[in-house]
N, C-alpha and C positions, 0 to 999 in steps of 0.2 A: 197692564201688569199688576200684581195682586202684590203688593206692597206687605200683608200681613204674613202673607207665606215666605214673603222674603226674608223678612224680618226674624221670621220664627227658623228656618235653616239656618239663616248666618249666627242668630244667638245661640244654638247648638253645636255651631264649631268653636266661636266665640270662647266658650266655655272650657273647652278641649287644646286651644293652641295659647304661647306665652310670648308671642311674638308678631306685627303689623309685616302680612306679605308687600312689599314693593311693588313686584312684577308678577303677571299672573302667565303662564304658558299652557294652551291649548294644544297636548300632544296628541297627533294623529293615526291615523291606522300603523301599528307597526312600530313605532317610534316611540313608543315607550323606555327603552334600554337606559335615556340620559336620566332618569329616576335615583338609577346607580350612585349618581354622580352628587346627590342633595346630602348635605350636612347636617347633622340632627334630626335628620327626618322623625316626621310624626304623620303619619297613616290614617287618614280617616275614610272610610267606606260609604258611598254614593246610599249604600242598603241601611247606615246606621240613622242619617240627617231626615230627619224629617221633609215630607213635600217633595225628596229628589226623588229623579228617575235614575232605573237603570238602566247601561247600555245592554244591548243584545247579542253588540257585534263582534266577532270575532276578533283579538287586537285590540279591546277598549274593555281595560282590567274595570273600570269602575272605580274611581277612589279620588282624593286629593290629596298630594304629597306639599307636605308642611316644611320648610327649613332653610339652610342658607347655603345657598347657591353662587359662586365667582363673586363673593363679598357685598350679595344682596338677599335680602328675607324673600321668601318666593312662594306661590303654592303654583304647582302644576296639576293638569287636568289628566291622570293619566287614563283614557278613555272622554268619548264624548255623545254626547245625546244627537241622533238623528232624527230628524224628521220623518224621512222614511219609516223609520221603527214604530210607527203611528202616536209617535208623540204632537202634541199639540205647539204649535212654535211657541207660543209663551214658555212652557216645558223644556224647549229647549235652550232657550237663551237663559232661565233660571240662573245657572251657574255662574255666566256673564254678574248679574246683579249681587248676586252672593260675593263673589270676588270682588268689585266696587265698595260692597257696605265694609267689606274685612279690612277695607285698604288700600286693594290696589291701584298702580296711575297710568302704569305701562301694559299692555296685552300682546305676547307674542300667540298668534292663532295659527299652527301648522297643521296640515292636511296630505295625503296621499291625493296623487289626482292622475286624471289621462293626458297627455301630450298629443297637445290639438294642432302648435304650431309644430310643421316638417321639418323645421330646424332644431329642434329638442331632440333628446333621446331620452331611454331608460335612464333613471338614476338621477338626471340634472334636480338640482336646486333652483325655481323659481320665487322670487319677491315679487307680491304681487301687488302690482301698481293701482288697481283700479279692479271693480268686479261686476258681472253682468248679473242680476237676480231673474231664473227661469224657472224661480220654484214657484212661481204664481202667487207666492202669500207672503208675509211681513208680520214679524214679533211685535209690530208694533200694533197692528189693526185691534182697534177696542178702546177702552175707555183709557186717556193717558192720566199718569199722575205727574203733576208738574216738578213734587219733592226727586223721579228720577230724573225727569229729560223733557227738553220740550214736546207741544205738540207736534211738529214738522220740523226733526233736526236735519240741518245742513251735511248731503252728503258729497261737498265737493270734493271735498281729500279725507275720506274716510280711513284713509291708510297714511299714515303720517311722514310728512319727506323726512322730517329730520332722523329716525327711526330706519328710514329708507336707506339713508343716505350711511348710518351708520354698521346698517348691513353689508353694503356692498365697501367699504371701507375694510369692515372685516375677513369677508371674503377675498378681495387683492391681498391680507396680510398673510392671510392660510393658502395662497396659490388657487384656490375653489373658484370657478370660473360661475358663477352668477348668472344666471337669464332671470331678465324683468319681462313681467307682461300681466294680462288682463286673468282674471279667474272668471270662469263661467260654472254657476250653480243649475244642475238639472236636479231635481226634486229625486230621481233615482227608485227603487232602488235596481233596478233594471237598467245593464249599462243602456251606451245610447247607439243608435245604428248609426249606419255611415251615412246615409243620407243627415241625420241630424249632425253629426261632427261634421259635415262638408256646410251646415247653418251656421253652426257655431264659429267655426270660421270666420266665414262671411260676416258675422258679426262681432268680428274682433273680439272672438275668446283665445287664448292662447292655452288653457290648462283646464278641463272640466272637471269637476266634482260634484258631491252630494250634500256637503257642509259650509262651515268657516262663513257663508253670508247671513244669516239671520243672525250670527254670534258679533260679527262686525258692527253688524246696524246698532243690535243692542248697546254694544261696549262704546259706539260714536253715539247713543242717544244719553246715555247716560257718564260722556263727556272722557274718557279714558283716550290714549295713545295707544294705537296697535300698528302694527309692524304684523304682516302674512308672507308666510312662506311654504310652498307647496313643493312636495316632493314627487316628481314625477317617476309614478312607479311602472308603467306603463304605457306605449303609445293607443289613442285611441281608436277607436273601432271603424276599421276601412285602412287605416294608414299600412298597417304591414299585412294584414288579408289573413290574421289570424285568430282563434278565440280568445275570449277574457276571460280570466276568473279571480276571485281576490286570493286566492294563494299565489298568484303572481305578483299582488300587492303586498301581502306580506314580504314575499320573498327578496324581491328590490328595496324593501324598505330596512331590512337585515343588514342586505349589502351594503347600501350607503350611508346604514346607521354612523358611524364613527367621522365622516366627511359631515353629517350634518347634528351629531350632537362638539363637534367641535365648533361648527357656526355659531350654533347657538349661543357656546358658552361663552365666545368671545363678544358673541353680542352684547349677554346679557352682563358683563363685566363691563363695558364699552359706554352703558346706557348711565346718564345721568340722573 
C-alpha cells in the first residue's frame, strides 16, 4: 500500500472537514437513503480528492458524507469501489486507510448480497460472522508498510464479537429478526450459476457478494473494529429458477431501507 497517496487524500479532506470521524460506515448498493439522516453534513466527492477512484455502479453516488450521526462524528461511504470495475485491490481498499488516517476506530461495512442459505429470503438482514475470499487476490499482496499493519495480520475474528454482539442486541430492541452467517466474495461481476451457488454452499457461504472482503482485511490490517452487515436483496441463482439482475437489487434494497437504516442507527448510538 502506497502510504504517500494515502497520505496525500486524506490531507485533502483533512483540510475540508472540522471535526475527527468516530465511525466509519460502508453504504452498499441501494442503501444510501440513511445519508438523510447525518447532522451537519459536509459532502466531499470521491472526483475532488486526489488518487480516488470512482465508482461506476449504479447505486454508488460516489462521495463521503461528513457529520454527526445518533451522537457520533461519522463519515459514510456513500458508494464503493469494486474490484470488478477493474480497479486494482490496493484501489479499492484506499478509502479503508483514508478513514483510519482521518480517525476512525469502528467500521460498519454493509453490502447487498444473494441468499445462499434456503432459510434466508428477500429482504433479511444478515451479520456476518466470518467470510470466505473467492476473489483469488488480497489488498495486501506487495510490499507491506509496517507504519499501517503488520506483515501477516491475524484474521481470526476479523469481525468483531463485541460489535456483533451489539448488533443483534439491537436488533431484539427494534423486533428485526437477525440472521448470522458466513459471506462468501466471488470476484463478480457476472452473477454466479447454480452449480457455483450449490459450491458455495458446500462451503459454508451463507450470503454471496462482489465486495466488503478486501475492505475487511484492510480495515483488520491496519487494526480498526468492523461489524458486516448484508442485505439480502435477492435469492441466489438456482434457488427460485429465476433471472437476476440488479434492478432487483436496487429494488429490495428501497424496501427494507427503513428496517435497516433503523439498525444501523441504533447500532451506531449503541457503540462505544
Amino acid at each position: 500500500m502506497d502510504m504517500i497517496k494515502i497520505k496525500q487524500s486524506t490531507q485533502y479532506i483533512s483540510n475540508k472537514i472540522s471535526s475527527v470521524p468516530y465511525v466509519g460506515i460502508i453504504l452498499g448498493s441501494g442503501l444510501g437513503s440513511l445519508i438523510s439522516e447525518v447532522e451537519n453534513k459536509k459532502t466531499i466527492r470521491y472526483s475532488e480528492i486526489p488518487n480516488m477512484p470512482i465508482p461506476t455502479v449504479k447505486g454508488h453516488a460516489g462521495e463521503f458524507i461528513f457529520g454527526r450521526f445518533r451522537g457520533k462524528d461519522v463519515v459514510m461511504m456513500n458508494g464503493r469501489i469494486h474490484y470488478y470495475e477493474g480497479n486494482s485491490m490496493q484501489d479499492v481498499v484506499l478509502p479503508i486507510y483514508i478513514m483510519k488516517l482521518l480517525g476512525i476506530e469502528k467500521l460498519i461495512v454493509t453490502n447487498a448480497a444473494g441468499g445462499v442459505n434456503t432459510s434466508f429470503k428477500s429482504g433479511d438482514l444478515m451479520i456476518i460472522k466470518d467470510h470466505i475470499n473467492f476473489s483469488f487476490s488480497n489488498p495486501l499482496i506487495g510490499k507491506n508498510d509496517e507504519n499501517i499493519g503488520p506483515r501477516f495480520p491475524d484474521m481470526s475474528h476479523a469481525y468483531n464479537k463485541e460489535l456483533i454482539e451489539i448488533a443483534q442486541d439491537c436488533g431484539r430492541n427494534l423486533n428485526i429478526d437477525l440472521k448470522v452467517g458466513n459471506y462468501f466474495m466471488m470476484s463478480g461481476p457476472s452473477y454466479e450459476t447454480p452449480a457455483e451457488i450449490n459450491m458455495v454452499r458446500m462451503l459454508g457461504g451463507d450470503a454471496v457478494g462482489m465486495s466488503t472482503v478486501p475492505e475487511v482485511i484492510a480495515a483488520n490490517h491496519c487494526g480498526l473494529k468492523i461489524l458486516g452487515i448484508s442485505c439480502i436483496t435477492n435469492m441466489a441463482s438456482g434457488i427460485l429458477d429465476k433471472p437476476l439482475n440488479h434492478a432487483e437489487v436496487i429494488e429490495t434494497s428501497n424496501r427494507v431501507k427503513d428496517k435497516f437504516n433503523r439498525l444501523v442507527s441504533e447500532i451506531v448510538k449503541n457503540i462505544k
